[in-house]
C-alpha positions in Angstrom: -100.2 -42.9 -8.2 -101.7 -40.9 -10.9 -98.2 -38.9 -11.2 -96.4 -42.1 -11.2 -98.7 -43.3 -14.3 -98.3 -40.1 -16.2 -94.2 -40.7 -16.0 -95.0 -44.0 -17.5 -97.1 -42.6 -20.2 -94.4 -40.3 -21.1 -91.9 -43.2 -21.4 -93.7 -44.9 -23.3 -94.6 -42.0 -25.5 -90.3 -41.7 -25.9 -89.9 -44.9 -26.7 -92.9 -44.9 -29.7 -91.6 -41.6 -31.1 -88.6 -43.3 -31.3 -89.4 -46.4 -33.0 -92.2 -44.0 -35.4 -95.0 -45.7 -34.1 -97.3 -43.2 -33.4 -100.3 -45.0 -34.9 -100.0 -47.5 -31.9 -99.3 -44.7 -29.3 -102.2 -42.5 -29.9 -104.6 -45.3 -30.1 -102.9 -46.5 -26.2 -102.9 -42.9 -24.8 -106.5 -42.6 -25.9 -107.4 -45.9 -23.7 -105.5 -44.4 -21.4 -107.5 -41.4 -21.0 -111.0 -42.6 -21.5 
């Protein structure tokens, strides 16, 4: 399950470099990890 959340994380983190929203994705990964 933890895997399976990472591969998620990653898609995400694809899909925000993409649009240039990397404000929005660091703020989300750091929730993530705390």
């Amino acid at each position: 399950m933890r895997k399976h959340y990472r591969v998620e994380i990653m898609a995400l983190w694809e899909q925000k470099l993409q649009i240039g929203d990397k404000a929005t994705l660091f703020m989300e990964l750091g929730q993530g990890i705390t």
